[in-house]
N, C-alpha and C positions, 0 to 999 in steps of 0.2 A: 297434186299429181295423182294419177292414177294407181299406181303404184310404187314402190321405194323404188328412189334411183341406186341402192346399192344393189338392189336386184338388178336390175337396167347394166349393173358394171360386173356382176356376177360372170354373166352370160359372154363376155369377154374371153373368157377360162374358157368357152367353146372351142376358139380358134385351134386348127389343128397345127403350125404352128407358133412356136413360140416368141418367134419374133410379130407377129401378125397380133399375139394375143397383148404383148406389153405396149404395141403400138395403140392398139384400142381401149386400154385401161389407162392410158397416157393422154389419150384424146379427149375420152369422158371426162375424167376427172378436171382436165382444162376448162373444158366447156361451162363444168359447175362453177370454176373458178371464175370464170368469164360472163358468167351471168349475176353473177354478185357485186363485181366490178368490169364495166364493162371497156374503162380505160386502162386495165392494167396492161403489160408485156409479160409472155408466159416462154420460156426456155425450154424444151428439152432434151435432158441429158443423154448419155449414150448407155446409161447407170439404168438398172431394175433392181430392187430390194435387198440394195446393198447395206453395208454395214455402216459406210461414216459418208458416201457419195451421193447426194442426191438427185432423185428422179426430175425431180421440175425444179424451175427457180422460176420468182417470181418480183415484178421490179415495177416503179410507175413512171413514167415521166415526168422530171422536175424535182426525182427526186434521188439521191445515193442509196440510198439502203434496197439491200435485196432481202429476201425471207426463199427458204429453203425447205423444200417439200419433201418427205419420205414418204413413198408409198408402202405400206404394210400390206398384204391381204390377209395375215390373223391376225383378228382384235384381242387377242388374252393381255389382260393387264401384264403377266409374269414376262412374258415375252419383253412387252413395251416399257417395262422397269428396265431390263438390261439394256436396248437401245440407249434411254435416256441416260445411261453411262458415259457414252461416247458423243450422244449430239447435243448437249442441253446447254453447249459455249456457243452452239450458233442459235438458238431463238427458234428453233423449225417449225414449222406444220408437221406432225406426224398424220397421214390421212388413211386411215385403216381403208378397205372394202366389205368391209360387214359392219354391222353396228356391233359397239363397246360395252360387254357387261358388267358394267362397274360396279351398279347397283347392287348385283350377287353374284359378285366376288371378292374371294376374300382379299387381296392386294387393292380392289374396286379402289380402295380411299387413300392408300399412299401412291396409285400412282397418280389422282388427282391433285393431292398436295403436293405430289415433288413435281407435275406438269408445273405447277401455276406458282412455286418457288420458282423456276428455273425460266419464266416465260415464256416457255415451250407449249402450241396449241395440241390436241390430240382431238380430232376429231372424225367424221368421215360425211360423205358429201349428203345424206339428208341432215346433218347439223347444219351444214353450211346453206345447205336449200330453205333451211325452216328459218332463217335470220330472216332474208329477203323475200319472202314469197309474200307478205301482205305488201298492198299498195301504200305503201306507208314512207314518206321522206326519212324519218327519223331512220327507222331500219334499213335503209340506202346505207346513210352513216354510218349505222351499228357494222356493217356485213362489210364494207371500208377499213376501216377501224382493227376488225375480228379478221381481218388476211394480214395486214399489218402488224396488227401486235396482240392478237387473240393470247390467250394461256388459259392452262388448265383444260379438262377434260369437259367436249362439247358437244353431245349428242344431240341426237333431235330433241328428246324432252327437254334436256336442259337450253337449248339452242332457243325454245319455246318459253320456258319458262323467263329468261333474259330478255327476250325480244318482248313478252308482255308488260315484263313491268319499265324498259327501258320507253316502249310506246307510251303507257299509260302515265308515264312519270313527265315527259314530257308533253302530254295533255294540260294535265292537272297543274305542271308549273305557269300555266296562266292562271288560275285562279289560286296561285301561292300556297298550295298546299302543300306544308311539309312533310306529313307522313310520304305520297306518293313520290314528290319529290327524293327524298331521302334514302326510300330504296331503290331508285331507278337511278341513284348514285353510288349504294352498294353494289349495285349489278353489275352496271360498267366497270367499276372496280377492280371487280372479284372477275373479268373475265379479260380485261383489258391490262399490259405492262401502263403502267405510268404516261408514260408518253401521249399513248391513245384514249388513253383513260381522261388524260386533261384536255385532249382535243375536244372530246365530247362531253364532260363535264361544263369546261368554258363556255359553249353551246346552247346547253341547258342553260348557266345562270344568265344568259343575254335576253333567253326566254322570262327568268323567271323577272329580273328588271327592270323586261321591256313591258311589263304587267305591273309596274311598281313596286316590285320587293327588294330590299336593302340589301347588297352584300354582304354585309353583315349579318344577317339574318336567313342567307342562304344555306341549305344544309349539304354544305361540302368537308372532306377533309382537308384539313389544311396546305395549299400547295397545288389545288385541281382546278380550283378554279380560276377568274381572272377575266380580263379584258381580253376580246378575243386576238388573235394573233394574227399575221396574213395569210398564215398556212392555214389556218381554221377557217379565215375568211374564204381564201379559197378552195376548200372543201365545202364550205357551206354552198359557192356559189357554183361549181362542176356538180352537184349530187342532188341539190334539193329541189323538188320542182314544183314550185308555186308564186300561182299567180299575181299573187295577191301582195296587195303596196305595202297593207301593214304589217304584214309576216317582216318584209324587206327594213320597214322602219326600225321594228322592233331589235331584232336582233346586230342590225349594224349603228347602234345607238351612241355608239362611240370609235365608230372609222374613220379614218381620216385620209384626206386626198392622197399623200402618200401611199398607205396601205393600199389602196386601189392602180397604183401607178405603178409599184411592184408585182403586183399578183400578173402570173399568168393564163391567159385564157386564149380557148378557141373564138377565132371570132368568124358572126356574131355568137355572142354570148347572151340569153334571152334573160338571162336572170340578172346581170348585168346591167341591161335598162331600164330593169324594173326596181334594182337596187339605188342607179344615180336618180332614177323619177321620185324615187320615196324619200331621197335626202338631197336632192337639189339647196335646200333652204338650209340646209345646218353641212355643208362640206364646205371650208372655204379654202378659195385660191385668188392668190395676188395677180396672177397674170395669167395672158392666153398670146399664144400664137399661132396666126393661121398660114401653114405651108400649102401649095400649089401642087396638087398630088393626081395626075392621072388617073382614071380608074384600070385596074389590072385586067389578067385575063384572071376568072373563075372568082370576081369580086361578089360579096354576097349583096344584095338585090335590095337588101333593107337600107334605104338614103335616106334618113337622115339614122346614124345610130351612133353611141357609144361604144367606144373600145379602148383598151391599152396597147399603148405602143410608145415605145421610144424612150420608155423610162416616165410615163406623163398617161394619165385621162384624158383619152383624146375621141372629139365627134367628129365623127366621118360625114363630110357634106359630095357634094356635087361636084367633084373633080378638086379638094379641097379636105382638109382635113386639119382642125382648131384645137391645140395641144395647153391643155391648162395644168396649169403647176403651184404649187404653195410655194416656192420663191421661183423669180428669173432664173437662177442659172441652172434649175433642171428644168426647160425648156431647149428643147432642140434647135440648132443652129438657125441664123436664120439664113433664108435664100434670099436671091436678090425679086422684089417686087415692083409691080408696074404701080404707080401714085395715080391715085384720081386727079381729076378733076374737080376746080374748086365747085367748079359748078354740080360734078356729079355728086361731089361731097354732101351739098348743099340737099339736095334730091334725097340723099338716104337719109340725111338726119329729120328731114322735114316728115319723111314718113314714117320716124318714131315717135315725132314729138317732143324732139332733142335739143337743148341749146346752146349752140357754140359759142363759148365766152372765151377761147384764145383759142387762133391758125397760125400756122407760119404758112405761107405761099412761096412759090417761087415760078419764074417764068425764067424766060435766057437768058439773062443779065441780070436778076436779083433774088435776094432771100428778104422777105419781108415779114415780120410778125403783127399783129393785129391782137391785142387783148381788152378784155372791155373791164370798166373800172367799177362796173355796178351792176353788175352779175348779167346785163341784157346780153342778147344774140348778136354778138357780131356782124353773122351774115346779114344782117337787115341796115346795115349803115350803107351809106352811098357809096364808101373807099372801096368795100369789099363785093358789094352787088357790082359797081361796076368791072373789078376783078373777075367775075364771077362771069362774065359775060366772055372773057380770053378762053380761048380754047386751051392756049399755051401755059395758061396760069393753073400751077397741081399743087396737091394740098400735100405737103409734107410730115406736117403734127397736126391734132388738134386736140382738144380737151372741150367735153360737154356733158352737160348734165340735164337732169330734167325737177319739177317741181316736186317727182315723188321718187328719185332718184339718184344716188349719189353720185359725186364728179369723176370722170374715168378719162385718160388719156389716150389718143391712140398715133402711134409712130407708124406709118404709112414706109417709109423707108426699110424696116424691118418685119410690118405686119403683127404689131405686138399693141395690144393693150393690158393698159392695168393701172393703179393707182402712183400716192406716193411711195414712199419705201415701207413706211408701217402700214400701208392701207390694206386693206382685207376684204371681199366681198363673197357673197355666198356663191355658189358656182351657177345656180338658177341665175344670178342677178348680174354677173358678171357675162354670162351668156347671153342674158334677154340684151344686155345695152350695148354688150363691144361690137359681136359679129356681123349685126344688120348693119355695121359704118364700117369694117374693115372688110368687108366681102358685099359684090354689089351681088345682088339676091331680088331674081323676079317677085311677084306678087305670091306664087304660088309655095314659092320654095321657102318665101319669109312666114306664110301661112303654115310650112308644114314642120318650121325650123323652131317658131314660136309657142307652138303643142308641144314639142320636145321636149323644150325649155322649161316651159310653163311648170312652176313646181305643183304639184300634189298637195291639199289642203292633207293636214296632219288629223284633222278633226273628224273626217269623213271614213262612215263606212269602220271604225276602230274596234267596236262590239265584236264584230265576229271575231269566230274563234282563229286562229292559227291554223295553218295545212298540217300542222304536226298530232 
């Protein structure tokens, strides 16, 4: 910036009067706030530098906790000792308007220890500007994180100094370096309550990992770090922005369909896609179902995409949307569905390359099963071809598989494929074989359904570095 935005909030004090000037010292300091995290809710109060009532509040979507702002406009440590008397049971932001001279003064060091005993942040807004001002994913999280559950006392130097080694620690935990790693795990630390600290901690070790380094051998304090969480996951996936497959492989090395089916996201969600493209081949799910879904008014324009809804990982197709799940009963109800035709049946599978080895049929007077006893196609016997020629004759069940692919069921009456009870399939694999037989799909739409699907070789493109 061209110059300090606490000069920028100075100039506030102009205002002749005084409601005019805490309205503009109210606005700023939002704005800063709002540029560090651009999803949060910002409150405020009807309160100016008062004693225990705060100026702003501050809250996220998805989530309970709020964090509470005082605005100071003098930074004297002596001052903000006696403050911290009265507010240090709520966890606040104390956000001077000058910068803080800690350094040379003599309270400078116990009001920094008793900030960062008490997880109370004390900062003022170019601390808060210098987290986030490199184009850096990492410091997205950090300046997240540090609204959240900042403590201790956070100037711009020190704001700088945190944000260097929190950058470069998460560089260097691709090439398992402990030193850098190690204090870009102090730092979070020392500047973050627990909470925050393990969000971003957990973060780090997925990096360090997804590079081959042992848990064990991670340099965490005991308790930080771990398997990442849904809330971590979805912080990773609202805040990071990178393109790149094996960032996405690396760090979600151990999520599971579940975790994805919980998280909340705006959709679309770009990191989202790039996250189910990189692990197609290691998420599994037992079943899918595909509901008959309209497109809405102000639907986004991206056909064919991933999204969560319903409690499930679900792809959004062409007036249609395919809900897969790690067991049946967190799958959404089903509707009632129109049953092919044997004959159209016969039509999709043929254009996978599929082999029907048991249908049940039915026309207006009977239910008929057909199963072959030696693993051939079905459809190809004379009982069934000639079947297959009724208009009136619809396929209710069927079960097929192919030479390079495992046996998958599908119930036409509910719109649901999957295995048997313990079967399990990757979600790439379970996509490439169910959907093109439970949904009739033009040439084009199976062309653009199948790149979707198509999992991402693991092996390609892996050298390069990380976005972090």
């Amino acid at each position: 910036m061209p110059e300090h935005s606490s000069t920028i909030l100075r100039r506030a004090l102009d205002y002749s009067h005084p409601e005019d000037t805490i309205k503009s010292i109210k606005t700023q300091v939002s704005e800063h706030f709002k540029s560090a995290d651009p999803k949060m809710d910002i409150w405020h109060t009807n309160y100016f530098n008062h004693s225990f009532a705060p100026d702003i509040v501050l809250s996220w979507p998805g989530e309970s906790q709020q964090r509470l702002v005082f605005i100071r406009p003098n930074a004297d440590p002596t001052w903000m000792l006696d403050d911290l008397q009265w507010l240090t049971q709520k966890r606040p932001i104390i956000m001077t308007l000058e910068p803080s001279p800690i350094g040379s003064h003599p309270e400078g060091e116990r009001l920094a220890a008793r900030a960062q005993d008490s997880d109370t942040l004390v900062t003022d807004v170019d601390g808060i500007d210098q987290i986030h001002a490199a184009d850096d994913p990492v410091l997205d999280l950090l300046a997240h994180a540090v609204l959240r559950g900042g403590r201790g006392v956070l100037g711009e130097s020190a704001a700088r100094d945190v944000s260097t080694l929190a950058s470069e620690g998460f560089r260097r935990a691709q090439e398992l370096d402990v030193a850098a790693t190690s204090a870009a795990v102090g730092a979070i630390g020392r500047v973050l309550e627990p909470g925050q600290s393990g969000r971003m901690t957990r973060v780090l070790q997925a990096v360090w990992e997804g590079h081959g380094g042992s848990a064990a051998n991670f340099p965490s304090r005991q308790g930080l770090g771990g398997t990442l969480t849904t809330e971590d996951l979805a912080l990773l996936l609202n805040v990071v922005v990178s393109e790149k497959l094996e960032f996405w492989r690396r760090v979600s090395r151990n999520v599971s369909l579940d975790q994805l089916a919980d998280l909340e996201l705006e959709d679309p969600s770009e990191n989202l896609q790039r996250l189910v493209k990189a692990n197609l081949d290691r998420l599994p799910a037992r079943a899918v179902r595909v509901l008959v879904e309209s497109d809405y008014l102000g639907e986004p324009s991206l056909i064919p995409r991933w999204k969560v809804d319903r409690g499930c990982l679900a792809l959004r197709g062409w007036a249609w949307s395919a809900y897969f799940a790690s067991t049946r009963d967190r799958l959404p109800a089903a509707t009632e569905s129109v049953l092919p035709s044997v004959r159209g049946l016969r039509e999709r599978v043929d254009a996978e390359g599929s082999v029907i080895t048991n249908i049940q049929v039915r026309d207006r007077n009977l239910s008929i099963t057909y199963e072959s006893t030696t693993e051939d196609d079905v459809m190809s016997t004379k009982q069934v071809d000639e079947i297959a020629r009724r208009a009136d004759a619809l396929a209710v069940r069927a079960t097929f598989s192919s030479r390079w692919r495992r046996r998958v069921t599908c119930e036409f009456e509910s719109s649901t494929a999957g295995g048997a009870t313990s079967s399990t399939y990757d979600l790439g694999e379970l996509a490439r074989l169910a959907l093109p037989v439970l949904i009739d799909l033009d040439d084009a739409q199976r062309r653009q359904l199948g790149e979707l699907v198509r999992s991402a070789n693991p092996q390609e493109d892996m050298q390069d570095e990380l976005p972090f």
